[in-house]
N, C-alpha and C positions, 0 to 999 in steps of 0.2 A: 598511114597508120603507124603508129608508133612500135616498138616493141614489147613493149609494156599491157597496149592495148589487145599485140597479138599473142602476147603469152597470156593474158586473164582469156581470152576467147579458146587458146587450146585448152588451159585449165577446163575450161564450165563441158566444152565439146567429151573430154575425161570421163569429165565425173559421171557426164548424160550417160554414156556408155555402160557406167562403172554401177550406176542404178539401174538400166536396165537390165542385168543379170547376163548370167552366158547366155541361156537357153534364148532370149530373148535376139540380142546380138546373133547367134549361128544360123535360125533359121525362120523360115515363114512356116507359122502354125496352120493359118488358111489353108497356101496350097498343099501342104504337108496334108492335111483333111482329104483334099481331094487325090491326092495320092493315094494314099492309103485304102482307098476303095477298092485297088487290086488285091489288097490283103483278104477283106472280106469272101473274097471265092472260097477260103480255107480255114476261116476263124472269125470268129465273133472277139468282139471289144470284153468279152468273160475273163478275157487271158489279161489284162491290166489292171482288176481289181479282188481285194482281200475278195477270198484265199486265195487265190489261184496268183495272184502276182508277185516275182520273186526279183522283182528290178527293184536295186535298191541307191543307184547313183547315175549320172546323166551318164556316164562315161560306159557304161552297164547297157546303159538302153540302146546307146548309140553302135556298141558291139553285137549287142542283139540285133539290131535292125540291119547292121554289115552281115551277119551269119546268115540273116531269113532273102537278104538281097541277091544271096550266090545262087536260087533258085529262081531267078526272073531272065529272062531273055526277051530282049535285052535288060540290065541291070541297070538300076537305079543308079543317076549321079550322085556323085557326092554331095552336090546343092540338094539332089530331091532326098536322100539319108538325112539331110539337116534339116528340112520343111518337114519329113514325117517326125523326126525325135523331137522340133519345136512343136508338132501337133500334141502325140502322145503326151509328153510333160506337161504342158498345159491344159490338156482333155483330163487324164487320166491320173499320170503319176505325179506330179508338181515336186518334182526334187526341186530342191535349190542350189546345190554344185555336182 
């Protein structure tokens, strides 16, 4: 393979990345869903949408969802923080950065 061939191959592998968004890139929305069913013990999906919702950037939801994880025993990975914030963003809040 040339160098040529493999620098146009890391370019395109980039750009895939670079279009699929952060939120998309950090985490699995799916199992993020299935996650997040421990939540429901204590809240309804009410809390993510006008009025009640006051996340207004990924970086916001993902500190939210670290804050609400200090009360789970045992505590959420940080993969499973990432599969719920890819859930929420794309269920509920659809930021874009």
């Amino acid at each position: 393979m040339s160098v040529g061939t493999t620098a146009a191959r890391a370019l395109a592998a980039m750009a895939a990345l670079a279009l699929a968004g952060p939120a998309a890139a950090a985490g699995d929305p799916v199992r993020g869903a299935a996650l997040h069913d421990a939540c429901l013990g204590c809240h309804g999906t009410e809390l993510y949408v006008p009025p009640r919702a006051k996340i207004k950037s990924l970086s916001a939801l993902r500190k939210e969802v670290n804050r609400w994880n200090d009360r789970y025993n045992p505590k959420f990975s940080k993969q499973d923080v990432e599969d719920m914030v890819a859930y929420l963003n794309r269920d509920f809040y659809k930021l874009v950065k």
